[in-house]
C-alpha positions in Angstrom: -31.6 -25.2 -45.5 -28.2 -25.7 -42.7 -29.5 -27.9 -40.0 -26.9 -26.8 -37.9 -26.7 -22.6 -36.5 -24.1 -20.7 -35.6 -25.1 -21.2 -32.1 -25.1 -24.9 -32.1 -21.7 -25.1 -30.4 -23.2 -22.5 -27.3 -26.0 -25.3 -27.3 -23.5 -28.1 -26.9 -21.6 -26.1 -23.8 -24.8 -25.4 -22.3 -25.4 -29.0 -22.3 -22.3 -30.0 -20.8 -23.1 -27.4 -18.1 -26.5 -28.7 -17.7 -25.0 -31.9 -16.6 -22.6 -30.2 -14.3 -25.4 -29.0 -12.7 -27.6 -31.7 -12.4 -25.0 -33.5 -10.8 -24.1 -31.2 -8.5 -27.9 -30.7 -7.2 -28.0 -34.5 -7.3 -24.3 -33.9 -4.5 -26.0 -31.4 -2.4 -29.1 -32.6 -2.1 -27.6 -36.4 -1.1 -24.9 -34.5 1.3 -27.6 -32.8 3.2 -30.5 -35.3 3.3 -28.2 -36.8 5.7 -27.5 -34.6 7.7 -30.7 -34.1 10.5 -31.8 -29.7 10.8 -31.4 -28.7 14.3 -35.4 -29.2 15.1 -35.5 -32.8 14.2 -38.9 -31.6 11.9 -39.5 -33.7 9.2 -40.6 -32.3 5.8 -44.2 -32.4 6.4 -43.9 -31.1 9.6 -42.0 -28.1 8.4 -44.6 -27.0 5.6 -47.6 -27.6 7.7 -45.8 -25.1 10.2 -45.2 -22.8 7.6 -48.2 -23.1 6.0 -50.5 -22.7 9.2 -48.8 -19.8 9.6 -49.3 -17.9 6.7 -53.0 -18.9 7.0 -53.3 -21.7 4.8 -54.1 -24.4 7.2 -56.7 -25.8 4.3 -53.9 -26.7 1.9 -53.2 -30.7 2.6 -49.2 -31.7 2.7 -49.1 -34.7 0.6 -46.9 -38.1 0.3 -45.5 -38.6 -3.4 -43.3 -41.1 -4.7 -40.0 -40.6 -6.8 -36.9 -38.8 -6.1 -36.9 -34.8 -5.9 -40.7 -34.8 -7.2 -41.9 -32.2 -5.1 -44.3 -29.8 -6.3 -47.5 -27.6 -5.4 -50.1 -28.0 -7.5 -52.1 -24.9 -7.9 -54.9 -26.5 -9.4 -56.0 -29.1 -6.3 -53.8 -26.5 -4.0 -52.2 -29.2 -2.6 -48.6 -29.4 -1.6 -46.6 -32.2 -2.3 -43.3 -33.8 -0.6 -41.5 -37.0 -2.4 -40.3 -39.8 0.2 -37.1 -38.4 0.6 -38.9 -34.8 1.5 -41.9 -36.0 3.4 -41.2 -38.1 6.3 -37.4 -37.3 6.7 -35.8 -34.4 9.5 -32.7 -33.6 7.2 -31.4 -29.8 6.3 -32.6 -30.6 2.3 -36.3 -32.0 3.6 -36.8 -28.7 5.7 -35.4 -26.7 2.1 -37.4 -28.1 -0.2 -40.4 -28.3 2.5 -40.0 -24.9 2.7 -39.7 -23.9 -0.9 -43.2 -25.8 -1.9 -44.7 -23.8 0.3 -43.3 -20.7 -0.5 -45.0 -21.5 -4.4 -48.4 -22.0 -2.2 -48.0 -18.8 -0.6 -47.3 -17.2 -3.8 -50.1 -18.7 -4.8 -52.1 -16.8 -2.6 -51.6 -13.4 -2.6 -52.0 -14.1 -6.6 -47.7 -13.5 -7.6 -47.9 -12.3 -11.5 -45.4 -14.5 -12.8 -47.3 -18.0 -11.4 -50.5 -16.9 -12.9 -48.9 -16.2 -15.8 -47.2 -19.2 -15.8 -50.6 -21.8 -14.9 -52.2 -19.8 -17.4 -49.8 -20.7 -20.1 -48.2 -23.8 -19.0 -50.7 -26.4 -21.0 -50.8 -24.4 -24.5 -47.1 -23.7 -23.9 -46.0 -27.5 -23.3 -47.8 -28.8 -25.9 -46.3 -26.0 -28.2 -42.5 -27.0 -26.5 -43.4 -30.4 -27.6 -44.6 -29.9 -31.5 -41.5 -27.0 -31.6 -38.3 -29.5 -32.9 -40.6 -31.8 -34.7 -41.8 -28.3 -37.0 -38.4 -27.2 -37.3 -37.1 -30.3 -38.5 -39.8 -30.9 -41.0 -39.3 -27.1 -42.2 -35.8 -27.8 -42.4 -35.8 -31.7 -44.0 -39.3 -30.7 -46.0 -37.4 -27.1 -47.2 -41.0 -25.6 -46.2 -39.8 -22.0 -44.7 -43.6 -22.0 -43.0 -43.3 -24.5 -40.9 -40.0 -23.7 -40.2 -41.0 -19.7 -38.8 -43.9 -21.7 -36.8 -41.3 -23.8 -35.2 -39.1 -20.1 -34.1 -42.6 -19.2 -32.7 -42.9 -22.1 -30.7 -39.7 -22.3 -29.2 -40.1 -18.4 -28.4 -42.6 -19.6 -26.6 -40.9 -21.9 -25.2 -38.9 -19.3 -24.2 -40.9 -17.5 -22.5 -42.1 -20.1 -20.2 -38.4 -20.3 -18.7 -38.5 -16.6 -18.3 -41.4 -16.5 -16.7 -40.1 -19.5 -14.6 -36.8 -17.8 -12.9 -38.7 -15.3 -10.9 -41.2 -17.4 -9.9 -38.6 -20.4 -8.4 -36.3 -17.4 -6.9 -39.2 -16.1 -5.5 -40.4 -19.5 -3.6 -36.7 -20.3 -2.5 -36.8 -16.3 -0.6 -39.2 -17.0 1.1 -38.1 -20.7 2.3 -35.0 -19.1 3.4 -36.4 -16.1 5.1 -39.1 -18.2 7.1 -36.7 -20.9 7.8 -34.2 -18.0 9.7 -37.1 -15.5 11.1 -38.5 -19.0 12.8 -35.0 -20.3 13.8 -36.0 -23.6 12.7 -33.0 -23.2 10.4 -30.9 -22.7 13.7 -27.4 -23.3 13.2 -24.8 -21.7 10.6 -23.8 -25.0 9.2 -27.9 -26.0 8.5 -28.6 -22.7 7.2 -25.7 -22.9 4.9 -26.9 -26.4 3.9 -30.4 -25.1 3.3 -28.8 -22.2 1.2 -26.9 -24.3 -0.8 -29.7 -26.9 -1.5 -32.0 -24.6 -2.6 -29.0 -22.5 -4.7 -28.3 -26.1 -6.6 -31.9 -26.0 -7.5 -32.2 -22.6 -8.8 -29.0 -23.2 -11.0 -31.5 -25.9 -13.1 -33.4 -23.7 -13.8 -31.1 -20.8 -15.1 -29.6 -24.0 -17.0 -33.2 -24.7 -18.5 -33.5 -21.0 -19.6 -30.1 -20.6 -21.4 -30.7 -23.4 -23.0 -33.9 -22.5 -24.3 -32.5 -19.0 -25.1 -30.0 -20.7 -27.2 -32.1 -22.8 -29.0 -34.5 -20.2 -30.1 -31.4 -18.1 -31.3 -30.0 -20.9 -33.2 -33.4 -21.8 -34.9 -34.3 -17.9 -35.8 -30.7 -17.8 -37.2 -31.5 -21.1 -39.4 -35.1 -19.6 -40.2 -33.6 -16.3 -41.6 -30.8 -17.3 -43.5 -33.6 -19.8 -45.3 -35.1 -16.4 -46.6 
């Protein structure tokens, strides 16, 4: 069996653009966390505001530690702001404020696509994980089976960034549209800052998909041509 597929070279541009993007999220996101949104709200202060008013005044605004490591977490319905997010009255905070809450308030009125995606994420990690491990034992082994099972895994794989676009898209709308409705956006400049901090974002995670979409093609390729 080829270890290599004919779409190893799209692989190797994707990855080249990934970085590209990566670092230009890194760029944005350090140009506007210093520059202070027009309300002076720090990051926890915008997503308790926005979460009190969509009703979810029980969901907690949390501290964490690290560097862009905010999340909600559907399971403890918590959200969660890292130190640069939390405390801090910059145009990226009040984005990514924002966009954690806007996965909380998808959250509640039950959005397809992130049940979907809780339900699977634990099977579908774990089977991201096992997925090159497989396919290189099919392919060093010469064992078609475990080969095919890797393809399946990496579909799923796959799937899991599919399901992921709609749902980050989704969460940054809704920042953006509360952030203007409210005003607290307030000038051009800060809601062009907001837009393009959030737009870095998103770019990951189109990154993250066409690299998974290229993976899968370039292991099904290997898979068939073993038959």
């Amino acid at each position: 069996m080829e270890f290599l597929g004919p779409y190893t070279p799209l692989i190797l541009l994707i990855l080249i653009a990934s970085f590209v993007i990566q670092g230009s999220l890194t760029r944005t996101y350090r140009r506007w966390s210093g520059v202070r949104n027009p309300r002076n709200l720090t990051g926890e202060q915008v997503a308790r505001m926005m979460l009190d008013a969509n009703g979810l005044n029980h969901i907690p605004v949390n501290a964490v530690p690290g560097s862009l490591s905010d999340h909600y977490d559907p399971m403890r319905k918590t959200v969660n702001l890292s130190e640069g997010v939390y405390g801090v009255p910059s145009v990226a905070a009040m984005a990514v404020a924002a966009h954690e809450v806007g996965h909380a308030i998808q959250d509640r009125v039950r959005m397809p696509a992130l049940v979907a995606r809780g339900r699977l994420a634990v099977p579908l990690s774990l089977g991201m994980n096992l997925a090159p491990l497989l396919v290189m034992a099919g392919i060093f082994l010469q064992l078609t089976g475990l080969l095919w099972l890797g393809v399946v895994l990496f579909g799923a794989a796959l799937l899991f960034h599919l399901i992921t676009l709609p749902v980050e898209f989704d969460a940054s709308r809704r920042a953006l549209a509360y952030l203007n409705q409210t005003g607290l956006s307030g000038s051009p400049e800060a809601k062009g800052g907001a837009r393009s901090v959030l737009t870095a974002a998103a770019l990951t995670y189109v990154a993250g998909f066409a690299m998974a979409l290229a993976q899968f093609l370039n292991i099904f390729s290997i898979a068939r041509n073993s038959d």
